[in-house]
TORSEVO-450959 format. One line per 5 residues: their letters; for each residue y, x, z of N, C-alpha, C, O. Coordinates in pm, whole numbers, always signed. Layout:
a = Y,X,Z,Y,X,Z,Y,X,Z,Y,X,Z | ...
This chain:
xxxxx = -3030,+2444,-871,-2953,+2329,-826,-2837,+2373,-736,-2719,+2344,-754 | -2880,+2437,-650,-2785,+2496,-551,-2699,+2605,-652,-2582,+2600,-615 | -2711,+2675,-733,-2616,+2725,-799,-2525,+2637,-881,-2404,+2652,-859 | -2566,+2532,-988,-2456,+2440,-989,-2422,+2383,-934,-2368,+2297,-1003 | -2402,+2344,-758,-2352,+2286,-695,-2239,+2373,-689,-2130,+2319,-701
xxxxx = -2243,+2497,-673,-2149,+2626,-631,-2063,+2625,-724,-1942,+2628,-706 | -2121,+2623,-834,-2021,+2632,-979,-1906,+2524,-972,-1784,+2530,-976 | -1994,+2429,-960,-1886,+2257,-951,-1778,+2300,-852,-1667,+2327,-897 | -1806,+2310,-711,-1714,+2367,-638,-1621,+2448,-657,-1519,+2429,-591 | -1623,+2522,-718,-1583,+2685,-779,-1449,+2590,-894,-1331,+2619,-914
xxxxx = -1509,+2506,-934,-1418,+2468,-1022,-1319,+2373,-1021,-1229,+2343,-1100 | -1368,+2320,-879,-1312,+2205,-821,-1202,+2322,-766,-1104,+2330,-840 | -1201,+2379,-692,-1101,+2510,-581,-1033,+2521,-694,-928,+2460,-675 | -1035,+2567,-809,-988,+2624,-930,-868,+2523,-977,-749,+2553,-966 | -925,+2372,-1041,-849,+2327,-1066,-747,+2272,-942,-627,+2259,-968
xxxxx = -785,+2249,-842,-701,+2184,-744,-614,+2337,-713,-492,+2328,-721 | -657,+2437,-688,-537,+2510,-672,-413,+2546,-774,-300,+2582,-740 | -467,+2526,-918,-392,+2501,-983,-244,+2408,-979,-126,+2431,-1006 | -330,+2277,-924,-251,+2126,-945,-143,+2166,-784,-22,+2142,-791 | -194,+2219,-666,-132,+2245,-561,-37,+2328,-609,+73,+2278,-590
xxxxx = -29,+2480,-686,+63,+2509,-718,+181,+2441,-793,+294,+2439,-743 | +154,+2388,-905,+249,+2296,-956,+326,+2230,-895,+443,+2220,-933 | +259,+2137,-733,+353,+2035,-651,+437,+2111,-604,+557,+2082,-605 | +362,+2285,-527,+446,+2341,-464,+576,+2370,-588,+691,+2373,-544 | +566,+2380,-658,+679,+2459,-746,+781,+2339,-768,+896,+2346,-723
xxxxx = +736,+2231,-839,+770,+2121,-781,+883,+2059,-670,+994,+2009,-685 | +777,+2093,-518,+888,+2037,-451,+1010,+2122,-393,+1111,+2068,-347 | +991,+2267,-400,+1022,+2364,-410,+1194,+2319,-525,+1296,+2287,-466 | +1192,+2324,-626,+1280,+2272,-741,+1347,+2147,-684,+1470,+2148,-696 | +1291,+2034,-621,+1344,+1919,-603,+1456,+2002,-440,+1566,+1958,-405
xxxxx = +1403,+2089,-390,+1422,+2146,-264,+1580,+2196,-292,+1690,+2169,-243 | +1523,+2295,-409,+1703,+2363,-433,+1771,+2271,-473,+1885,+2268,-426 | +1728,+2144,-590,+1842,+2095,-651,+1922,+1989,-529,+2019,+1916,-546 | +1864,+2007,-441,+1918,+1897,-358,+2000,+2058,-265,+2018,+2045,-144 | +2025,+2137,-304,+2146,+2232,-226,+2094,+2242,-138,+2177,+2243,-47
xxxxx = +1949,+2255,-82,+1941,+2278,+56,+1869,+2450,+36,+1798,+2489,-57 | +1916,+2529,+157,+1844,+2659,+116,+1705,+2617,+188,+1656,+2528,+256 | +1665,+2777,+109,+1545,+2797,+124,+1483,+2768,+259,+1392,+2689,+284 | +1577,+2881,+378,+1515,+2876,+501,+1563,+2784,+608,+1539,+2786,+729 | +1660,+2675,+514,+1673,+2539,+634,+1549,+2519,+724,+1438,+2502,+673
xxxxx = +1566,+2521,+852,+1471,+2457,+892,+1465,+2311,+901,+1364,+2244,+884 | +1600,+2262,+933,+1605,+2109,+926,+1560,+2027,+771,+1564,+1906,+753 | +1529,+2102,+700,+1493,+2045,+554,+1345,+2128,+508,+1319,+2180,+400 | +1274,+2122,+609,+1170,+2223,+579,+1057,+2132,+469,+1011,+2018,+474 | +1039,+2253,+365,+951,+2184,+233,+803,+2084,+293,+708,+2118,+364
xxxxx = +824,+2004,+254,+691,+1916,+256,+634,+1865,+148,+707,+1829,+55 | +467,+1850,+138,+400,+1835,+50,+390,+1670,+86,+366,+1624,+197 | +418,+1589,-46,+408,+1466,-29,+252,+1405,+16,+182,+1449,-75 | +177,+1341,+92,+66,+1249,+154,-12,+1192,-23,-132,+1184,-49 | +77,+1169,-95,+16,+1069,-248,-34,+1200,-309,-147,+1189,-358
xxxxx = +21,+1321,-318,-25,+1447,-387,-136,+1505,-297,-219,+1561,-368 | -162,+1510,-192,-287,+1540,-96,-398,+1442,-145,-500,+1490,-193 | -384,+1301,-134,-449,+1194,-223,-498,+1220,-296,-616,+1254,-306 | -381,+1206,-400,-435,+1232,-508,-532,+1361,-567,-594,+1357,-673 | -531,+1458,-486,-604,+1615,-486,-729,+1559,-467,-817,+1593,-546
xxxxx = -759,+1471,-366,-830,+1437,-293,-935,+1355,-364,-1054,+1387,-369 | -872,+1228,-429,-947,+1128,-480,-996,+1171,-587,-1117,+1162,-611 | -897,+1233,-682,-915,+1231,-839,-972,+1344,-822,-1094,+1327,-826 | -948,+1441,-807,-1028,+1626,-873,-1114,+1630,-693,-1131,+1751,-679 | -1147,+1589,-617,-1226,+1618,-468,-1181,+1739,-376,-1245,+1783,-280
xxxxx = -1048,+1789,-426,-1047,+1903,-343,-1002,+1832,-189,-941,+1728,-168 | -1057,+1927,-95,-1055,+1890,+74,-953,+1895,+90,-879,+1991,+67 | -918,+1762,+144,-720,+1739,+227,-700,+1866,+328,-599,+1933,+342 | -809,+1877,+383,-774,+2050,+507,-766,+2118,+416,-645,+2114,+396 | -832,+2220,+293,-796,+2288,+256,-678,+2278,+206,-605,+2369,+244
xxxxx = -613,+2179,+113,-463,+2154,+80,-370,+2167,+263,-255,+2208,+278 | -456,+2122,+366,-281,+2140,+455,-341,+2352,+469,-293,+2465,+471 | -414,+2310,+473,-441,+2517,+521,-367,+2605,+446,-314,+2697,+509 | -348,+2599,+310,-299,+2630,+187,-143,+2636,+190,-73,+2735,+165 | -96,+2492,+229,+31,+2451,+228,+135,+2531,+364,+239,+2599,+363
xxxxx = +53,+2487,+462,+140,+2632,+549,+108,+2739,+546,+186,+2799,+620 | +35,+2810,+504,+29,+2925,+411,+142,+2955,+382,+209,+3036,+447 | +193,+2879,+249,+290,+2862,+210,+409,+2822,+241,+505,+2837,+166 | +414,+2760,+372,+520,+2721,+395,+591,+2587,+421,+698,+2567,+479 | +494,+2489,+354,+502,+2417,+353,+438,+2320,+491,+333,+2357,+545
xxxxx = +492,+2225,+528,+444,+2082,+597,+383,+1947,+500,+429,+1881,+407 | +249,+1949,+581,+237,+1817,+527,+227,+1724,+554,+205,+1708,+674 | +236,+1598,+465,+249,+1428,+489,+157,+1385,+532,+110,+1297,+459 | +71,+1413,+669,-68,+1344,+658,-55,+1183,+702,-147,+1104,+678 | +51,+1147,+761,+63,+1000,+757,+70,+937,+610,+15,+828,+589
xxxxx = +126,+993,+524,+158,+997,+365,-28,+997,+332,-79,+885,+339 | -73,+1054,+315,-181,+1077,+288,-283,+947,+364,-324,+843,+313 | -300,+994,+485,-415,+844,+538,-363,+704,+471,-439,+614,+436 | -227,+700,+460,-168,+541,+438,-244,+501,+311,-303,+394,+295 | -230,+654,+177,-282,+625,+24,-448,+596,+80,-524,+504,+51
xxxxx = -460,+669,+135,-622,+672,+204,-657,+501,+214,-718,+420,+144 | -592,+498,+328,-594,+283,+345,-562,+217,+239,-594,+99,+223 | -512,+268,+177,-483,+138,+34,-585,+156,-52,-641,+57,-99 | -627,+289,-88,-754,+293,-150,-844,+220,-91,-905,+153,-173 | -881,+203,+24,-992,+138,+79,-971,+4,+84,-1078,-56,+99
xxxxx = -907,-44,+81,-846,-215,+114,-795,-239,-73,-742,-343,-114 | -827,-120,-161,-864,-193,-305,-971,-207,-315,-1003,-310,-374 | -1106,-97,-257,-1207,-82,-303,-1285,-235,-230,-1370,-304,-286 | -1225,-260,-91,-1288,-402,-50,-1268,-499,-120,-1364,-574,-134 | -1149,-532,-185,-1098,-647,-262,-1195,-646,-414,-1246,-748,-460
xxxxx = -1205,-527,-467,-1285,-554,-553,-1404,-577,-551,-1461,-648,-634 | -1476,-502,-423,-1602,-535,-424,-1602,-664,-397,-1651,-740,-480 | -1552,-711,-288,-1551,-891,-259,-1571,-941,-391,-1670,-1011,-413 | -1479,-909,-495,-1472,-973,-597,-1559,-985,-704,-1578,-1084,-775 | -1635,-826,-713,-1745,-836,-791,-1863,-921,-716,-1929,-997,-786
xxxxx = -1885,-915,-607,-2001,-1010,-532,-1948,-1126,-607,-1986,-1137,-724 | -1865,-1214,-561,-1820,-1331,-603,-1882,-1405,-762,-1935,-1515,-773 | -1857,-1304,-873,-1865,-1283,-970,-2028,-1273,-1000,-2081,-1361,-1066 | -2091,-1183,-959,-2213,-1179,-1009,-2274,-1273,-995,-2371,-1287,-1070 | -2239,-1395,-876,-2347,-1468,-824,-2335,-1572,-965,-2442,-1617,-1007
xxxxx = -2206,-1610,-1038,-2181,-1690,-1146,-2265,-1599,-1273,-2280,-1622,-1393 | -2298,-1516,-1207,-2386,-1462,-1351,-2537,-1507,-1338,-2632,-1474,-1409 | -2535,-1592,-1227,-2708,-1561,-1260,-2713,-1718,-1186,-2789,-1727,-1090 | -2621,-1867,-1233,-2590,-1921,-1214,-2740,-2014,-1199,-2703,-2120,-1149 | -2822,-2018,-1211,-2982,-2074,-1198,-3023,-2018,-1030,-3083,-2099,-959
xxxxx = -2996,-1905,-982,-3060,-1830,-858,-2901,-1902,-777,-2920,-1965,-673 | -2770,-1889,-823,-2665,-1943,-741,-2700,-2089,-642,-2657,-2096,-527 | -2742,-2145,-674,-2771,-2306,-617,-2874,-2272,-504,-2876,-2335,-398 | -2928,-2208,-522,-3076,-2203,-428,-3036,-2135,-320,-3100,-2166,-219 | -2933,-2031,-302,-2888,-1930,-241,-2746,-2045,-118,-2723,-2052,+3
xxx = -2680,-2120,-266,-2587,-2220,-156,-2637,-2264,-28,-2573,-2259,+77 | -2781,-2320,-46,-2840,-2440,+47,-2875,-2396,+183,-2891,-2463,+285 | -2883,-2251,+159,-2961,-2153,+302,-2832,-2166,+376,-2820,-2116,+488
């Protein structure tokens, strides 16, 4: 068990460092075409908060390991960018759940009435 936990992990690091390289190359490209050099500091590369997210939500890799990684590299990151996607995820996941509660109780519309009166 504990060895496929390791594996999963292993593959999780794998693909997310993959997908981190890409942004870096990415924003890196968006970096030059906008004429700014390399070692501006006033234009220093940042990793967008929705791409930390998204690392985050969809494939599980750890938002610290993406900022650890990123200045590594060089990069700054969006963590206001990041918590904000963070809050919207969570303030969907409430709205839906509200909504599925709502919903189920019309499914079992015989137990609904009995439940009103309390």
């Amino acid at each position: 068990m504990l060895l496929k936990e390791g594996e999963q992990f292993a593959r999780t690091l794998a693909t997310g460092m993959a997908l981190l390289d890409e942004a870096f190359t990415r924003q890196r490209t968006a970096h030059a075409g906008a004429g700014l050099a390399p070692d501006d500091a006033s234009a220093k590369l940042t990793l967008p908060g929705d791409v930390v997210f998204k690392l985050h939500d969809t494939y599980g890799f750890p938002p610290d390991l993406t900022a650890d990684v990123a200045r590594e590299r060089g990069f700054l990151v969006d963590m206001p960018g990041y918590e904000a996607a963070m809050d919207a995820q969570r303030e969907r996941a409430r709205a839906a759940s509200r909504s599925c509660s709502r919903h189920a109780w019309r499914s079992y519309p015989r137990y609904h009435h009995r439940f009103q009166r309390l």
